[in-house]
C-alpha positions as CSV (number, residue, x, y, z in Angstrom):
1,X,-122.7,48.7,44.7
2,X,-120.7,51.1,42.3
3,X,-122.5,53.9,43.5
4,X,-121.3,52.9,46.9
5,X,-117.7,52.1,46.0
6,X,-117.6,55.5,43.6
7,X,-118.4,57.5,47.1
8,X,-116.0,56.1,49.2
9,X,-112.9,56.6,46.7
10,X,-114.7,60.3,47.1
11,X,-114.5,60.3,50.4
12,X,-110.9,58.7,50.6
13,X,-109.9,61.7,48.2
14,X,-111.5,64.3,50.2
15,X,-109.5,62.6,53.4
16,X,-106.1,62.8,51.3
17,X,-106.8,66.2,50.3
18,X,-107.5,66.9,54.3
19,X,-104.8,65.6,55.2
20,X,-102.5,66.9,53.1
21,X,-104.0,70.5,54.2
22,X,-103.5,70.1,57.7
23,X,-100.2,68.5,57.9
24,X,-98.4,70.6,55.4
25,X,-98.2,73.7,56.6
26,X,-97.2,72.1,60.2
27,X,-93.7,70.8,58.1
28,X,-93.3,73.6,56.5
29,X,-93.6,75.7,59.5
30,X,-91.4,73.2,61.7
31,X,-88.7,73.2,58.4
32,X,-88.6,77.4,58.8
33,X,-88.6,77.7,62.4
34,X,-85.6,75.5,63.0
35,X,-83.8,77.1,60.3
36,X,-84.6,80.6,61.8
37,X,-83.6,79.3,65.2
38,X,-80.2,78.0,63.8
39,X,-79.5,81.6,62.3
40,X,-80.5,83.3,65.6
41,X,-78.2,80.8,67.4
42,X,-75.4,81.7,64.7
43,X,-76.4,85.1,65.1
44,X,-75.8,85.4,69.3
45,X,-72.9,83.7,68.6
46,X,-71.8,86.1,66.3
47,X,-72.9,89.2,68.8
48,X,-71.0,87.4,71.7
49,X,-67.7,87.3,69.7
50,X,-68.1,91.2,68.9
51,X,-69.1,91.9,72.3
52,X,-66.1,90.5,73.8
53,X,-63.6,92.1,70.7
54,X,-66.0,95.8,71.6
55,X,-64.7,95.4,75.2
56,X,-61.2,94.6,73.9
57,X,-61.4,97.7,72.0
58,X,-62.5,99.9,75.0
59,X,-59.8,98.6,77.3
60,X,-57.7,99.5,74.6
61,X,-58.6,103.0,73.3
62,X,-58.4,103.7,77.7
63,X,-55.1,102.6,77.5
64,X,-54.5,104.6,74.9
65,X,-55.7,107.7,76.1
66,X,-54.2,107.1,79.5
67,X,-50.4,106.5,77.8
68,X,-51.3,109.5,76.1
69,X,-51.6,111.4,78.9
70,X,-48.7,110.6,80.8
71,X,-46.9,111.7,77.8
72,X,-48.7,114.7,77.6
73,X,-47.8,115.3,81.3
74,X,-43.6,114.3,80.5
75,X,-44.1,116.5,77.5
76,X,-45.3,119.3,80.4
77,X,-42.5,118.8,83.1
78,X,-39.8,119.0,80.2
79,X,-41.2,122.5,78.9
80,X,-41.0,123.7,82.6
81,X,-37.0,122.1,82.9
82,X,-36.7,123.9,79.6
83,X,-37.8,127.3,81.2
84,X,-35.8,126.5,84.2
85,X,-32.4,126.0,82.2
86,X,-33.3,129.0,80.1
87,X,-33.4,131.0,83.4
88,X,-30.0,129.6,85.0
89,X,-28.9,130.1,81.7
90,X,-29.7,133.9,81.4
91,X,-28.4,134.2,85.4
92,X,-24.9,132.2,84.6
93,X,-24.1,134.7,82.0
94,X,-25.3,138.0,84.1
95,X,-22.9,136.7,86.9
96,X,-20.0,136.1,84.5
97,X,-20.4,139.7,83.0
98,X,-20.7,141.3,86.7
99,X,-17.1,138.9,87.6
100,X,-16.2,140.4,84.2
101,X,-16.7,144.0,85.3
102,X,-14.7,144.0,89.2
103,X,-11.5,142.0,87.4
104,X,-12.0,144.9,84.8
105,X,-12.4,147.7,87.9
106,X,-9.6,145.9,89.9
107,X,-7.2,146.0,87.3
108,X,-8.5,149.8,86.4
109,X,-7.5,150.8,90.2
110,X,-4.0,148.7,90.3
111,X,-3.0,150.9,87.1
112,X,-4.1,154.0,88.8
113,X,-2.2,153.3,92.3
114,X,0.9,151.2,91.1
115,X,-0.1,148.1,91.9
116,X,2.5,147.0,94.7
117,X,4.0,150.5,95.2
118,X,0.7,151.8,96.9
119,X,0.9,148.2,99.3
120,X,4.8,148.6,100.6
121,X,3.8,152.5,101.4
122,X,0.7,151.0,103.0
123,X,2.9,149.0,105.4
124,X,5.8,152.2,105.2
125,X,3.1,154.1,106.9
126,X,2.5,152.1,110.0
127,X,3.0,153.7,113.5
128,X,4.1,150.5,115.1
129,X,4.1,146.6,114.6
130,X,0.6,146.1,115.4
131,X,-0.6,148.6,113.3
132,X,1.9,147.3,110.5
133,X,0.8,143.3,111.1
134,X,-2.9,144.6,110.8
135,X,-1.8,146.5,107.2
136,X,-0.4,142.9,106.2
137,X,-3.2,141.0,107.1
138,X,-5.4,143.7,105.3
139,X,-3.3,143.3,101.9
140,X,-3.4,139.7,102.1
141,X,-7.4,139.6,102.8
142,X,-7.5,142.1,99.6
143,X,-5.3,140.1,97.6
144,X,-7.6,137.1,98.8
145,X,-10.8,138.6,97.1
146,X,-9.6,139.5,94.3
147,X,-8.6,135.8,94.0
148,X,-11.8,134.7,94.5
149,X,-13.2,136.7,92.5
150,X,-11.2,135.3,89.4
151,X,-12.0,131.7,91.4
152,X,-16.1,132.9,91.2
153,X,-15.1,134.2,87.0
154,X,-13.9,130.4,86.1
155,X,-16.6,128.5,88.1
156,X,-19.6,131.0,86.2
157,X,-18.1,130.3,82.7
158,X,-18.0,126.5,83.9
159,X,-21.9,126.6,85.0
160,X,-22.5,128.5,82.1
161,X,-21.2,125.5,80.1
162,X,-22.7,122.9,82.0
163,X,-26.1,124.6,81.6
164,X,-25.9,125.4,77.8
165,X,-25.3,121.2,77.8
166,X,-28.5,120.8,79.7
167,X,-30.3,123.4,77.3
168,X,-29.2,121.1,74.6
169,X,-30.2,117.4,75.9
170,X,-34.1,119.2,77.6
171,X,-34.8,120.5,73.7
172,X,-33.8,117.0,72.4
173,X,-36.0,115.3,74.7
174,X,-38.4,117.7,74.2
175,X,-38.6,117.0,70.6
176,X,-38.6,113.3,71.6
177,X,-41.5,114.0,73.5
178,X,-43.3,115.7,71.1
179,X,-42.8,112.7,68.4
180,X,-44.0,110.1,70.4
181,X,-47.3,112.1,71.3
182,X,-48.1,112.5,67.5
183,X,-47.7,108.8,67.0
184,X,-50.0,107.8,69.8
185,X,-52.3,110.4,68.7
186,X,-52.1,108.8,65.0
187,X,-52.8,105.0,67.4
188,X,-55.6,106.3,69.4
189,X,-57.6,107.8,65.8
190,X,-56.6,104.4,64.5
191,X,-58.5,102.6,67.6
192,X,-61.4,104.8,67.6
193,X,-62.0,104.1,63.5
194,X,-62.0,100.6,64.3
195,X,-63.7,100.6,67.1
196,X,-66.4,102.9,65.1
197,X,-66.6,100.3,62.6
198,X,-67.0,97.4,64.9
199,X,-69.8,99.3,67.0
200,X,-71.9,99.8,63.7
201,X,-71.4,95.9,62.3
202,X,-72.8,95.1,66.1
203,X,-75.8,97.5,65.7
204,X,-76.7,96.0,62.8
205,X,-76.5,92.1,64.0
206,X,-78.7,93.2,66.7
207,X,-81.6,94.7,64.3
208,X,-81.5,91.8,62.2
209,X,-81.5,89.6,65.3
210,X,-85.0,91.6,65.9
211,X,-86.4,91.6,62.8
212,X,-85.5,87.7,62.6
213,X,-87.5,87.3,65.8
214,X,-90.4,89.4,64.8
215,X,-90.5,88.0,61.6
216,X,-90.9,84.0,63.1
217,X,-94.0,84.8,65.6
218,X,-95.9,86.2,62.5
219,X,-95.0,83.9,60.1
220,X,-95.7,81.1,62.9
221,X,-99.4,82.8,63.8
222,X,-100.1,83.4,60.2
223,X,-99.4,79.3,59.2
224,X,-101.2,78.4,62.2
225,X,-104.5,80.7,61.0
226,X,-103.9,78.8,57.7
227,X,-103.7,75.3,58.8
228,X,-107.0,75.8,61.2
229,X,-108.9,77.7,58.0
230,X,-108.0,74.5,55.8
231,X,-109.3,71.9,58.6
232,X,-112.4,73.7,59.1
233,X,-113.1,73.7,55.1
234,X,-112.0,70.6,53.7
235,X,-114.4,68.9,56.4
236,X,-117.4,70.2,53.9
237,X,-116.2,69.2,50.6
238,X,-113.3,68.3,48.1
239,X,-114.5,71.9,46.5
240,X,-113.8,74.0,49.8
241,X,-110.7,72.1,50.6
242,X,-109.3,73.1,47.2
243,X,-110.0,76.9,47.9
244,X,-108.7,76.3,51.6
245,X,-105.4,74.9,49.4
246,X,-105.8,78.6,47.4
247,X,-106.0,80.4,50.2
248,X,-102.9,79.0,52.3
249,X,-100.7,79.3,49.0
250,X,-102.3,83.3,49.0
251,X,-101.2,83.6,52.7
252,X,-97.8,81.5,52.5
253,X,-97.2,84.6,49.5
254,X,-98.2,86.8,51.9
255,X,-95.6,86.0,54.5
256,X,-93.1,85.7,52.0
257,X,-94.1,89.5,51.0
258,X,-94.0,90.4,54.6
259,X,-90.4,89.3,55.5
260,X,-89.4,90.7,52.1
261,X,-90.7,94.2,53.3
262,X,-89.3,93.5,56.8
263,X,-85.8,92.5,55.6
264,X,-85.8,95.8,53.1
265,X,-86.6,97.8,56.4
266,X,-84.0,96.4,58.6
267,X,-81.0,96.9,55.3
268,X,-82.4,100.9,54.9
269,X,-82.4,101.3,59.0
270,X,-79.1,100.3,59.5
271,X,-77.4,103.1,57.2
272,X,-78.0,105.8,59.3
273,X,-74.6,107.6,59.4
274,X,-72.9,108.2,62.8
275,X,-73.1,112.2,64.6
276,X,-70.0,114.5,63.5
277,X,-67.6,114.6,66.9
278,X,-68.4,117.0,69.7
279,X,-68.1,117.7,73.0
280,X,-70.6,118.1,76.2
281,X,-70.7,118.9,79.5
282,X,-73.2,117.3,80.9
283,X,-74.2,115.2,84.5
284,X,-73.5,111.5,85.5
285,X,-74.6,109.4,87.7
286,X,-73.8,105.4,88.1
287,X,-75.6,102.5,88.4
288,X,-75.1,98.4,88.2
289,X,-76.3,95.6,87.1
290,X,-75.6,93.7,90.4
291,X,-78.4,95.8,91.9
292,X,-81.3,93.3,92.6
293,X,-83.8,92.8,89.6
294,X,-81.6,94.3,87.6
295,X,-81.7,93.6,83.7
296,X,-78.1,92.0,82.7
297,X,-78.3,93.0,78.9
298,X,-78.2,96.7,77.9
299,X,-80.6,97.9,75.1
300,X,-78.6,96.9,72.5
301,X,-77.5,93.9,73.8
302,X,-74.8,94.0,75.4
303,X,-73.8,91.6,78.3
304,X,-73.0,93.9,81.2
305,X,-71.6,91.2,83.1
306,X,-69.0,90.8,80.8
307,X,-68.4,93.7,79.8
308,X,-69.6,96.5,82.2
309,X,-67.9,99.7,80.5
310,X,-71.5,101.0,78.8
311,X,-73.7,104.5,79.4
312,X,-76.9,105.0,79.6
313,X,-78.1,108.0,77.4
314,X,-81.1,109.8,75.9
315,X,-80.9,108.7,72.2
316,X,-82.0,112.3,71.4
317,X,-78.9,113.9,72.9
318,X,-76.6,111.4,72.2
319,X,-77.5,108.5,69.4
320,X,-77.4,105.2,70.4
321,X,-74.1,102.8,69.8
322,X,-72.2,106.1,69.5
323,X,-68.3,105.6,70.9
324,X,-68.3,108.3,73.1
325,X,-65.4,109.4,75.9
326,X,-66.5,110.7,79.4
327,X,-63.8,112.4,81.8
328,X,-63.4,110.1,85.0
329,X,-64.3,107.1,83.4
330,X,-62.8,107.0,79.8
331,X,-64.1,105.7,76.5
332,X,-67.3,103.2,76.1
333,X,-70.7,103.0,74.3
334,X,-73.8,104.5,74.4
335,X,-75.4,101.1,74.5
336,X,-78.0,101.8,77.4
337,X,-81.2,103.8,78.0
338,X,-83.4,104.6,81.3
339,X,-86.8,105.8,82.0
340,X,-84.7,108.6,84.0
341,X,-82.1,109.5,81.5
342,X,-83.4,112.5,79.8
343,X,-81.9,115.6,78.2
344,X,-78.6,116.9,79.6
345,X,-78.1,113.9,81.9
346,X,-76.0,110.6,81.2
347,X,-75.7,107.1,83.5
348,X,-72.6,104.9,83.9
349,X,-72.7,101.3,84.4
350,X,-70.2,100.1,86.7
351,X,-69.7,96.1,87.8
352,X,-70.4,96.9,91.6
353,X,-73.1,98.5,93.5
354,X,-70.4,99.8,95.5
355,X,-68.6,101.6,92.4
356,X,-71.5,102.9,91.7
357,X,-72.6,104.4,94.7
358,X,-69.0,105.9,95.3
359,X,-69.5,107.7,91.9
360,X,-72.0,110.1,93.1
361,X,-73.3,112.5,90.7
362,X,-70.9,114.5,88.6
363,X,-70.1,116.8,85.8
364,X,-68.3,116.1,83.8
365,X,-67.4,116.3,80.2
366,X,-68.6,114.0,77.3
367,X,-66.7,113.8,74.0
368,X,-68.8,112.4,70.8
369,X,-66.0,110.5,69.0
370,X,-65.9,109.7,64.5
């Protein structure tokens, strides 16, 4: 009867023991998927917010450049009034030095004739009173240019003035001009920095994002290998279910060893540093996510519904997440790749298949910005 009782408290140990095998790792499991899931659901939240302050950025560095522009093209039409004053300029003061010269020759020939003398012996010497009336009529026509001619002095010298005034306010707005380009060039390096900065904090939320996922399925398939090894042994013996107990403590260690090594990979992969600025010319076609079956996330994420300003590129040529400007369609990110996007070739995401298709192919050229 003790014999008996002494093997059933045996057998209620090795039970325990079984139990505690097969249901622990289960807990544990549940306790570190849910927390992993709450960090990835932190974590999309997180990539949602910088997603929608990326495409902020972009709308703003386009504005940018496009305000920069314009000025670029006032700053262009006020160097060619500039020429154009110069010019009127140079011609007012050639016509006052020509009226200059004929007063100078009229007066010359009045000296040499005796002025009014030489026109009563003009009118002395007429046959008859036709001849004399035309005489008078030819003084007064003579006399009539020559008062012109001072009329055409005083109206140069007053052009002249008037265009020496315009000379002055075209330099001062030229000068204007000029200041407000260097400040918006000064606001659009400002933009790109930040924008820079906020592409890189998003490259690396991604990786981790990964690396999270990755990291559950094999910690998931490794506890489920554990919790099957310890049900199969501790059905022997109390002995095989305390090496089972060994061996899912050895393999809980060896997760833990394996996310340690995955984390450290995902920290040294996110430093690489961003290519120097330079520019391309290269080809680009378009293409949308509206086109049936199409994917609605970019490689790195990126919801192209929401934000359709991306390009697709060969990481080769142009590194992924760079913040890149293309002529014709203005600044975004290299967020994108496609099985037909190698080398010298680049592909533009637009939000319509129409937009898309009205793009064409193109060259067209592609600036690498810091």
């Amino acid at each position: 009867m003790k014999k008996l009782s002494v093997n059933r408290l045996m057998l209620l140990v090795m039970l325990t023991v079984f139990c505690l095998i097969l249901f622990q790792p289960k807990i544990a499991k549940a306790s570190k998927v849910t927390a992993l899931q709450q960090q990835q659901a932190s974590l999309q939240q997180e990539l949602k917010q910088n997603n929608n302050e990326l495409a902020q950025k972009v709308a703003t560095v386009n504005q940018t450049y496009q305000q920069l522009k314009s000025v670029q093209q006032q700053q262009a039409q006020t160097n060619k009034r500039l020429k154009q004053a110069q010019k009127e300029l140079s011609a007012a003061k050639k016509q006052k030095q020509q009226r200059i010269n004929q007063e100078k020759l009229r007066i010359r020939n009045l000296q040499q004739t005796e002025g009014t003398q030489a026109g009563l012996q003009l009118l002395q010497q007429s046959k008859n009173f036709s001849q004399w009336f035309g005489n008078l009529v030819a003084l007064g026509r003579l006399q009539a240019a020559y008062n012109q001619s001072m009329t055409a002095v005083s109206q140069s010298i007053k052009v002249l003035h008037n265009s020496q005034k315009k000379l002055t306010l075209t330099q001062a707005s030229l000068k204007q001009q000029s200041t407000q380009i260097a400040a918006k060039k000064t606001e659009l390096n400002n933009s790109v920095r930040e924008l820079q900065s906020l592409v890189n904090n998003n490259q690396q939320k991604i990786k981790l994002l990964a690396n999270q996922v990755s990291w559950a399925k094999e910690t998931e398939k490794k506890q489920q290998a554990a919790a099957q090894l310890a049900s199969e042994t501790a059905a022997k013996n109390s002995t095989a279910a305390a090496s089972s107990t060994s061996k899912v403590g050895s393999s809980t260690s060896s997760v833990s060893t394996t996310a340690s090594s995955t984390s450290s990979t995902a920290n040294s992969g996110s430093s690489s540093d961003v290519a120097a600025s330079r520019t391309l010319t290269m080809q680009a076609t378009g293409y949308s996510t509206a086109e049936a079956g199409a994917s609605g996330y970019s490689a790195l994420g990126i919801n192209l519904k929401q934000h359709p300003s991306c390009v697709a590129v060969d990481p080769s040529v142009i590194p992924l997440g760079s913040v890149i400007w293309v002529s014709g369609y203005g600044v975004s990110i290299a967020g994108d790749t496609g099985g037909a996007i190698k080398g010298n070739i680049i592909d533009l995401h637009f939000a319509s298949v129409g937009q898309a298709t009205a793009w064409g192919r193109r060259t067209v050229t592609v600036k690498i910005l810091n």
